[in-house]
Kinemage of the C-alpha trace (Angstrom):
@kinemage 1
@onewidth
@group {chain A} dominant
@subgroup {mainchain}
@vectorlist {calphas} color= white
{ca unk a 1} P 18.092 70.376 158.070
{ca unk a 2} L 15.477 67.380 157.568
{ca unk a 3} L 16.128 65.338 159.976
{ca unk a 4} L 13.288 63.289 160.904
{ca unk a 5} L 11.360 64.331 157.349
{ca unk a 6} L 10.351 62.660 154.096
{ca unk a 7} L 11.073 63.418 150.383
{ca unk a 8} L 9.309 61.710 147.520
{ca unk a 9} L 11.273 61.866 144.468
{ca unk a 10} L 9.504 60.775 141.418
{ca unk a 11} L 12.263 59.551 138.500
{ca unk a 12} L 15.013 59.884 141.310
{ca unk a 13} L 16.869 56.145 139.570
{ca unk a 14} L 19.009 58.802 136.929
{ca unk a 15} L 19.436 62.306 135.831
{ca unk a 16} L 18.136 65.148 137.676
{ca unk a 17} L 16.084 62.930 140.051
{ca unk a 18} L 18.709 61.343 141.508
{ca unk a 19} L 20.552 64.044 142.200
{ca unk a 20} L 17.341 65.946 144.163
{ca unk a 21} L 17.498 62.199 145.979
{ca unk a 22} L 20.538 62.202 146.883
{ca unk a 23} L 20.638 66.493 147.974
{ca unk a 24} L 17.914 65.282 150.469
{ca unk a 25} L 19.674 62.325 151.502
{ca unk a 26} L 22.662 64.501 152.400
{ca unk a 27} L 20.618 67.047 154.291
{ca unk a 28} L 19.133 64.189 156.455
{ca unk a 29} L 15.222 63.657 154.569
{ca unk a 30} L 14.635 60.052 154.358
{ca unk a 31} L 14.001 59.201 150.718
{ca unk a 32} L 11.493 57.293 149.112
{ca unk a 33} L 12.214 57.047 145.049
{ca unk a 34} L 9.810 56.162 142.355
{ca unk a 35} L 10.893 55.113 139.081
{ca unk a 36} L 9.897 53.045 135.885
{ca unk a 37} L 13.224 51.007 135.718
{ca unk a 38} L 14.314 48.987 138.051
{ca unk a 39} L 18.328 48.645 137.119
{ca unk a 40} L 18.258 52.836 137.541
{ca unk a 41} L 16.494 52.820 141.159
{ca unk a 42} L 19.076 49.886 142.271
{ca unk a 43} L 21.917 51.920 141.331
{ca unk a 44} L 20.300 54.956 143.255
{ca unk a 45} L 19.563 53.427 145.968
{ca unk a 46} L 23.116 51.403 146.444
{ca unk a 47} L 24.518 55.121 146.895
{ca unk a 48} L 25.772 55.098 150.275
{ca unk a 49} L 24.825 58.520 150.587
{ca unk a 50} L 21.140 57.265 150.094
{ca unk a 51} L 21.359 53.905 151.754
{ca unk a 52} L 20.643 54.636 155.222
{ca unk a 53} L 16.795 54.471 154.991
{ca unk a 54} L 15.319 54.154 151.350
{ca unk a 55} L 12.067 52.835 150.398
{ca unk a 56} L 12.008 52.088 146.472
{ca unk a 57} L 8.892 52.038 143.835
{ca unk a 58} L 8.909 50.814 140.538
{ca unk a 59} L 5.629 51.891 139.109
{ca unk a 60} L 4.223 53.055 135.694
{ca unk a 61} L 1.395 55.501 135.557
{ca unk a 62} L -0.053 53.534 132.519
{ca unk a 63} L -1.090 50.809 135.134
{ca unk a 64} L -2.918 53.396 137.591
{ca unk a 65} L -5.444 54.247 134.374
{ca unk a 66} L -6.500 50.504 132.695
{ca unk a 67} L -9.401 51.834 131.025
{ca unk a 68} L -7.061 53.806 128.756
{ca unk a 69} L -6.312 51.618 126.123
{ca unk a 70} L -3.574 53.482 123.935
{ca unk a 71} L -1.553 56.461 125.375
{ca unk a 72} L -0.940 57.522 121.666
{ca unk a 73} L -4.407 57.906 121.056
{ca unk a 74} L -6.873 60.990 121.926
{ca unk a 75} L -9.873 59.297 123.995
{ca unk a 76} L -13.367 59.760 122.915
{ca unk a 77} L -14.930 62.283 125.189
């Protein structure tokens, strides 16, 4: 059914995520997961239901927005 397409699962390494990843997987998508722990994504991705084309990304949003210094804190508009 998506053969030959791509799915982008954000916080596919556990829970609900990995599940959607590995759905896709089994209908054919390959599967690119992002996720802030590593040990999560390697156990995703060493499904060999996912394993036949995965690109991992271990990223955290706080890194994508430097000039916010405290996520806890309201910034002053």
């Amino acid at each position: 059914m998506f053969r030959g397409r791509v799915a982008l699962i954000t916080g596919g390494g556990r829970g609900i995520g990995r599940e959607i990843a590995l759905a896709f997987a089994g209908l054919g998508a390959d599967v690119i997961i992002a996720s802030r722990n590593e040990d999560n994504l390697r156990t995703t991705a060493a499904d060999r239901a996912i394993a036949r084309t995965l690109i991992s990304l271990i990223s955290s949003v706080r890194s994508r927005f430097p000039h916010q210094k405290s996520w806890n804190e309201p910034r002053n508009s």
